[in-house]
C-alpha positions as CSV (number, residue, x, y, z in Angstrom):
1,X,174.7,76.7,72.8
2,X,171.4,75.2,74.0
3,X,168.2,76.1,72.8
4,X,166.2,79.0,75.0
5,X,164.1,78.2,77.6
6,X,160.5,80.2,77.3
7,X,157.9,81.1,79.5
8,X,154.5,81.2,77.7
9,X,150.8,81.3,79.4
10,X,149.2,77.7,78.5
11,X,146.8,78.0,75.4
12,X,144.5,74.3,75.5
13,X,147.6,72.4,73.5
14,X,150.0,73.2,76.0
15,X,148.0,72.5,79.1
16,X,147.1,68.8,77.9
17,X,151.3,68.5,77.6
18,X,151.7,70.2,80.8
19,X,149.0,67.9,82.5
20,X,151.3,65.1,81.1
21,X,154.0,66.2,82.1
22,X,152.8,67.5,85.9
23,X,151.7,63.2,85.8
24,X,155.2,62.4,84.8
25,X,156.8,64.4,87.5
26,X,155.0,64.2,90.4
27,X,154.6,60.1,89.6
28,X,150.6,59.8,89.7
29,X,147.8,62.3,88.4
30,X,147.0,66.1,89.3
31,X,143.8,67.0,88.6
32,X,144.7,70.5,89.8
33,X,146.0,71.1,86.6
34,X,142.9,70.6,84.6
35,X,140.1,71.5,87.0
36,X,140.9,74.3,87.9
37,X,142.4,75.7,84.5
38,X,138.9,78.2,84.1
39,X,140.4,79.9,87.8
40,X,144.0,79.8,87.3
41,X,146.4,81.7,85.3
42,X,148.5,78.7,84.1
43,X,152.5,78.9,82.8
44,X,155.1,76.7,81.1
45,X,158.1,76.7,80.3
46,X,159.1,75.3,76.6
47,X,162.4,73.9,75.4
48,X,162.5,72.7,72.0
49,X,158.6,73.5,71.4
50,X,158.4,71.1,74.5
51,X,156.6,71.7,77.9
52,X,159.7,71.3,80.4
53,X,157.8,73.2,83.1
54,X,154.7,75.0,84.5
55,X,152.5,75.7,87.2
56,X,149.5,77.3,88.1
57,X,148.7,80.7,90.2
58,X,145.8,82.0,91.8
59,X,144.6,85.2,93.1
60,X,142.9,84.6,96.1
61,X,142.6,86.8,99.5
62,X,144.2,85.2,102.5
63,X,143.1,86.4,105.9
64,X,145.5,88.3,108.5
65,X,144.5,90.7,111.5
66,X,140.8,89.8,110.2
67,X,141.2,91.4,106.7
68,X,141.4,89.8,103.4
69,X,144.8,90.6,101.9
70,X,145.2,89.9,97.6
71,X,147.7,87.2,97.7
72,X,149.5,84.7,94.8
73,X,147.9,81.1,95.4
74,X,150.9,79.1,93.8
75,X,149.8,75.4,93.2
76,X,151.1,72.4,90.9
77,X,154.1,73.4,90.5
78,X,156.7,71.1,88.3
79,X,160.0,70.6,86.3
80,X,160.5,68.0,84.0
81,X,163.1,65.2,85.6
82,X,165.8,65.9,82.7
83,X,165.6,69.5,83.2
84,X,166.0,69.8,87.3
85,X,169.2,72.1,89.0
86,X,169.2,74.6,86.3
87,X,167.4,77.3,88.7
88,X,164.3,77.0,86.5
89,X,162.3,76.2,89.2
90,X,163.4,79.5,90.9
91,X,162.6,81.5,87.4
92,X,159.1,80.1,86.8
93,X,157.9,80.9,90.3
94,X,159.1,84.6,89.5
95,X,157.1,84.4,86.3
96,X,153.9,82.6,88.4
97,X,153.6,85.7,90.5
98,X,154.0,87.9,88.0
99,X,150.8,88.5,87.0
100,X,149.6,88.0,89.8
101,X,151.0,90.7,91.1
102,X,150.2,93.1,88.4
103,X,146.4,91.9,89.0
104,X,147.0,92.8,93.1
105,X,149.0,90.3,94.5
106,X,150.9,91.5,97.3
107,X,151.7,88.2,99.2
108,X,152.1,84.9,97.5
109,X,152.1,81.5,99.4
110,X,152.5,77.7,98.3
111,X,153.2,74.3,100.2
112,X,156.2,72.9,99.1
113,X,158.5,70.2,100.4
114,X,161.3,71.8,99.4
115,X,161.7,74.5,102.2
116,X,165.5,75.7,101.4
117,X,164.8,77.2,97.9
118,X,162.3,78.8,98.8
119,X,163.8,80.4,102.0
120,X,166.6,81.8,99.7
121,X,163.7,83.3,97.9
122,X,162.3,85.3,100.8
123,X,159.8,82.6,101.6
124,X,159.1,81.8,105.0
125,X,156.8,78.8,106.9
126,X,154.8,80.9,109.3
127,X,154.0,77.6,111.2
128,X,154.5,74.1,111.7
129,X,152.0,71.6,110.3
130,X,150.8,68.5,111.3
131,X,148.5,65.8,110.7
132,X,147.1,64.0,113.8
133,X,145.9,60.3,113.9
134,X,143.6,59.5,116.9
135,X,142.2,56.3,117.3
136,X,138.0,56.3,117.3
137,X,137.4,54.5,120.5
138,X,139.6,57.4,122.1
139,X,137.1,59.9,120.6
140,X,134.4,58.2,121.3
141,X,134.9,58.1,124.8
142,X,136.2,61.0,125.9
143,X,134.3,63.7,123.8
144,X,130.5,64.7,124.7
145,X,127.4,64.6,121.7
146,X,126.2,66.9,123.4
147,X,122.2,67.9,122.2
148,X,123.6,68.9,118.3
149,X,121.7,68.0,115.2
150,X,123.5,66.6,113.1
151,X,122.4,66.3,109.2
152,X,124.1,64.9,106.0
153,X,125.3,67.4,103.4
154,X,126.6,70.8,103.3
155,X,124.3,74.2,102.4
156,X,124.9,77.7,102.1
157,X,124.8,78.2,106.2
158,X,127.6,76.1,106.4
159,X,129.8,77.6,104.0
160,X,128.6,81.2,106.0
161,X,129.9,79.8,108.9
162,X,133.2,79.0,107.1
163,X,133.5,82.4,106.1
164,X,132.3,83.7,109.8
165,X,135.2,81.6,110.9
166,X,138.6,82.0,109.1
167,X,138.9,85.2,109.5
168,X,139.6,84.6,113.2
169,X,143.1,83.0,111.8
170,X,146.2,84.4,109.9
171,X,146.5,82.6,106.9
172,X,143.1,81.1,105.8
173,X,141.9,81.7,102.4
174,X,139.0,83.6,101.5
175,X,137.6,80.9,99.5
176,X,135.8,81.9,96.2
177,X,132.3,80.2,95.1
178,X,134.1,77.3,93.5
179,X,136.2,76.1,96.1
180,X,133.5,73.8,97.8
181,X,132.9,71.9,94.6
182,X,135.8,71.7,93.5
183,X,137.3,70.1,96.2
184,X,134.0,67.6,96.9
185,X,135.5,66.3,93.6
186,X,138.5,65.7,94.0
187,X,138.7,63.9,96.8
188,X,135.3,62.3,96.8
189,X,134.3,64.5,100.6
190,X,130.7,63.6,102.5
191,X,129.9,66.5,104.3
192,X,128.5,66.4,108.1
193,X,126.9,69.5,109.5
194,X,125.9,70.3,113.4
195,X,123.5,72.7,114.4
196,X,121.8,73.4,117.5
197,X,117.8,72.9,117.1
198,X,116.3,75.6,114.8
199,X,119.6,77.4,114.7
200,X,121.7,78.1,111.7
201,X,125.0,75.3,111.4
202,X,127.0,75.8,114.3
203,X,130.0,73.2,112.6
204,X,130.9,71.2,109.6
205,X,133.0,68.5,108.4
206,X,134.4,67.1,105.4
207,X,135.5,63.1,105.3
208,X,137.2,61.0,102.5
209,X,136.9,57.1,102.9
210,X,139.7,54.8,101.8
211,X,139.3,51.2,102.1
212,X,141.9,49.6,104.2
213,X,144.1,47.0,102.7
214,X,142.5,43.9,104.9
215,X,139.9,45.3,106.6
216,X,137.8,48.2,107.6
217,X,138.4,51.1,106.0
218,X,140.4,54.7,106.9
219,X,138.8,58.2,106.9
220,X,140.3,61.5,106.9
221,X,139.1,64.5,108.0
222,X,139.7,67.6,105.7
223,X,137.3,70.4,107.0
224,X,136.5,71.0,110.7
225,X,134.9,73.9,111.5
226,X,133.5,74.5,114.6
227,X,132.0,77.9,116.1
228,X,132.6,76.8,119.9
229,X,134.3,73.8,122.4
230,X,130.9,72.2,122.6
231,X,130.1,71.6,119.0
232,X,133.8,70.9,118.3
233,X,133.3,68.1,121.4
234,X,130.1,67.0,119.7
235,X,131.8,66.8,116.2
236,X,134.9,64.9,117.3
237,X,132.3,62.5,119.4
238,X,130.9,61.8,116.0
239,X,133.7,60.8,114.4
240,X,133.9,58.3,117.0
241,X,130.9,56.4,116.3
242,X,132.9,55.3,113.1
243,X,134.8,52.8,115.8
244,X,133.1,49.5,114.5
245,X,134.4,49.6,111.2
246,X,137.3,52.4,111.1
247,X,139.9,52.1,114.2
248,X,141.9,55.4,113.5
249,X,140.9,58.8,112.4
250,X,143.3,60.9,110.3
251,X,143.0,65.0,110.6
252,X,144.9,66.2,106.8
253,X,147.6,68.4,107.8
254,X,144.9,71.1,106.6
255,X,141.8,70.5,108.5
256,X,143.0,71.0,112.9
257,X,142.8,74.5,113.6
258,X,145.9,74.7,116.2
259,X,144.6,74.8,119.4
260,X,144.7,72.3,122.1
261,X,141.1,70.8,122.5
262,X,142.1,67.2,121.2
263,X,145.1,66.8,123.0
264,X,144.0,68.5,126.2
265,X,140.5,66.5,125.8
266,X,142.0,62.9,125.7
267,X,142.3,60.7,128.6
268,X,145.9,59.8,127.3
269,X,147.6,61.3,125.0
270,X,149.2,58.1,123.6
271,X,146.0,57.7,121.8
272,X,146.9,60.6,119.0
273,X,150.1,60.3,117.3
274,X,151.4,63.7,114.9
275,X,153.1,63.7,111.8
276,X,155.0,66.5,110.4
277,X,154.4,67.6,106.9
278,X,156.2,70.4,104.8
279,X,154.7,73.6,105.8
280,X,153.0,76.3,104.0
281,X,155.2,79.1,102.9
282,X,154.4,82.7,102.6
283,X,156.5,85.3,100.8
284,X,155.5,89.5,100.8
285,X,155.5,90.6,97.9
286,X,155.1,94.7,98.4
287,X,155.4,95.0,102.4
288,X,154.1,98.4,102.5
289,X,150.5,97.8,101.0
290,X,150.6,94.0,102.8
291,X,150.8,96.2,106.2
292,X,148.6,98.6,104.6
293,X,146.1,96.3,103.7
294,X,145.9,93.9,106.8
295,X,143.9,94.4,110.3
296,X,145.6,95.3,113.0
297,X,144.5,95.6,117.0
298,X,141.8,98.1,117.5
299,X,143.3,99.1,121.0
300,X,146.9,99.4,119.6
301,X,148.5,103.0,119.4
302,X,152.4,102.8,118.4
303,X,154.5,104.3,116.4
304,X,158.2,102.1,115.7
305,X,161.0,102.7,113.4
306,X,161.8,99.5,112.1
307,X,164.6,98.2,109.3
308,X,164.4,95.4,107.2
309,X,167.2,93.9,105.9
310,X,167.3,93.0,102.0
311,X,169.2,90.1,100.1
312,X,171.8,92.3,98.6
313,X,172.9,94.0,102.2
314,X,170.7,97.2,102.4
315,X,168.0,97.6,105.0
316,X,165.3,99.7,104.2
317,X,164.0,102.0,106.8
318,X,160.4,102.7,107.3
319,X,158.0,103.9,110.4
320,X,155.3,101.7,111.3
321,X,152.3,103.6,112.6
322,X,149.8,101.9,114.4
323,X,146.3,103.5,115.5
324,X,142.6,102.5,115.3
325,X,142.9,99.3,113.8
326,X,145.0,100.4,110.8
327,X,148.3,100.9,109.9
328,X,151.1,102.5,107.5
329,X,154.6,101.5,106.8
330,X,156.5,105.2,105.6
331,X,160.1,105.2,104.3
332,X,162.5,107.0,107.0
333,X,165.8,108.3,107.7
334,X,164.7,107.5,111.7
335,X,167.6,105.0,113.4
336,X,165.9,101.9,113.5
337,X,164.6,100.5,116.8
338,X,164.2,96.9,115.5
339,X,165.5,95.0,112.6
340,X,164.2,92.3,110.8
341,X,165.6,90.2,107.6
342,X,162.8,89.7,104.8
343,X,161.5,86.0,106.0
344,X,161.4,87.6,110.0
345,X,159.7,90.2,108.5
346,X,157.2,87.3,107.1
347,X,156.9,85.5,110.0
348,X,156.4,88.5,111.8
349,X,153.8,89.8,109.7
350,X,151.5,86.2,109.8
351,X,151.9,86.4,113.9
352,X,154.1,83.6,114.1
353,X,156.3,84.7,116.9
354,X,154.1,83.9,119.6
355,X,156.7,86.2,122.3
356,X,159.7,88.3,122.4
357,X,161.6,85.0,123.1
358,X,160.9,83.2,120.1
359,X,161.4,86.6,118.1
360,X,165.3,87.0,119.4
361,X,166.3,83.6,119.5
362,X,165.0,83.9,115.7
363,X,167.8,86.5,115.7
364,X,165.2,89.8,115.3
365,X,167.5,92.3,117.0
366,X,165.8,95.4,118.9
367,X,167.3,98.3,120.9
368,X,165.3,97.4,123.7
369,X,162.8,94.8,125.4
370,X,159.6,97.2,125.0
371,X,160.1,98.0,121.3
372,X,160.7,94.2,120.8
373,X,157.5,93.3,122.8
374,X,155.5,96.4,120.7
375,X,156.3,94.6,117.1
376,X,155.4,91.3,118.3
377,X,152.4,92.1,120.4
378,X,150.8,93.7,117.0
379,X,150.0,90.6,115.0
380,X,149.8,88.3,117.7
381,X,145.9,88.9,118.0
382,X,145.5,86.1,115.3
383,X,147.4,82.4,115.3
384,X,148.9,81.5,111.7
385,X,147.2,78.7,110.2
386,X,146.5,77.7,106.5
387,X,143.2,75.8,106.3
388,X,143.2,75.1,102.9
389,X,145.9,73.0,100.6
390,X,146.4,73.4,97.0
């Protein structure tokens, strides 16, 4: 019989072999792993004495229905080569969240390109995601300056209009103090803010230049934050004015909120080209206190008896009560009047069934069309979308 596989927190010695190993695996470096050990609560898994495993979770709000909900911030995430398709994966993301959870967590999320584990887990991608390439003479002509100033260099008004901003979206972190800095390091960011004259900023980016293998060079967009269409217009106009010496612009899968001003903006729409990238994946932890916790519309008065359907067969029944903003999920003996499994119930929950269409062909099953319309009309209010990547 095989040694035992162990799941310790990472003390210094074991994060420098985990930060070897995380190298090993992923086939190039992750600073992750050692920049951000002070914020994280690190684990491993040892075989032998020997990291096998490990990955790093942090607790950090995410926003839906305009409230800050605790949530497991799973990032880094590795198994040594010799020791994948033994499930471990599966057990050290159980013992990631774990402490999380006992801290608060009641929703934990992760981007990971391997989206069928992670569904068998009760995960669930709220949303596409997408990277968008648009070429600069595209941008250049066909979106508007407009009168903005625009300065070098972020300051504490930009990062109040970050946090003025991602609230409006389901799925956006509440970034702590270290986020900024952390992230101007590692991946080298200049920071462009626009602000109407005299007026606090109005929007802000965040650029990383790679030189191009010939000529030129590439740049990538990471933050765009814009309070209106007009500084948006402005701020993509800008990026234009790179045209003499960088022909394309890439947005990061992370940085387009997803509405339609590019597309619906360009002249021709052959001049932007999307990529598809593994999506971010959320998973509810304690449904009750996630509903509990989260905003809901001020203007929406309901009371449903829903069931959601668990792994092992049972449905749990509960009454959702909607009023004033707020909500409770109850336990009930009430027949249900819609039924969700636990990733529906996700996707539900981060407003990701945009209509009563997409909800049943999902295979949500309701009694009838106005209890269907109810549910999904009640996190609708806010588009999922996941600003940050870690």
């Amino acid at each position: 019989m095989g040694e035992a596989i162990t799941v310790v927190s990472a003390a210094q010695d074991l994060l420098t072999e985990y930060d070897s190993l995380a190298t090993r695996a992923f086939g190039r470096r992750v600073d992750d792993v050692t920049q951000l050990a002070q914020h994280a609560d690190i684990r491993v898994a040892l075989h032998a004495g020997r990291v096998i495993a490990g990955g790093l979770g942090m607790l950090i709000p995410q926003h839906f229905g305009g409230r800050p909900v605790p949530s497991a911030c799973l990032g880094s995430g590795c198994v040594a080569p010799e020791h994948r398709g033994d499930r471990l994966t599966v057990r050290m993301l159980n013992e990631r969240i774990r402490p999380l959870q006992e801290r608060g967590a009641v929703l934990a999320t992760l981007w990971t390109s391997s989206n069928g584990y992670a569904r068998r887990m009760g995960w669930e991608a709220p949303a596409p995601v997408f990277s968008w390439s648009v070429h600069a003479d595209a941008l250049k002509r066909d979106f508007t300056p407009g009168d903005l100033d625009i300065e070098h260099g972020i300051n504490p008004s930009s990062e109040q209009l970050q946090q003025l901003l991602a609230p409006r979206w389901n799925g956006t972190l509440l970034r702590p103090p270290w986020w900024t800095a952390h992230k101007q390091r590692q991946h080298d960011l200049t920071y462009y803010r626009f602000n109407r004259p005299g007026q606090p900023t109005a929007g802000y980016l965040s650029l990383a230049t790679r030189q191009h293998d010939r000529h030129g060079a590439h740049l990538d967009v990471h933050d765009f934050w814009a309070a209106d269409d007009t500084v948006a217009s402005a701020m993509l106009a800008f990026l234009g004015r790179h045209n003499s010496r960088i022909p394309t612009i890439t947005f990061q899968r992370t940085s387009l909120p997803p509405h339609p001003l590019l597309l619906h903006n360009l002249h021709r729409y052959g001049d932007a080209t999307a990529e598809s990238w593994h999506p971010w994946m959320l998973r509810i932890l304690n449904l009750p206190e996630a509903v509990r916790l989260r905003g809901w519309p001020p203007d929406l008065d309901a009371t449903l008896p829903i069931g959601v359907e668990q792994s092992n067969g049972h449905t749990d029944r509960y009454l959702l009560q909607i009023a004033h903003g707020a909500a409770e999920l109850q336990p009930t003996t009430t027949e249900t009047r819609v039924t969700l499994n636990q990733s529906q119930a996700t996707l539900w929950y981060a407003g990701g069934y945009r209509s009563t269409v997409a909800a049943s062909m999902a295979g949500v099953r309701a009694t009838d069309e106005q209890c269907l319309t109810t549910l999904i009309r009640s996190t609708t209010e806010h588009e999922p979308w996941c600003a940050e990547h870690f």
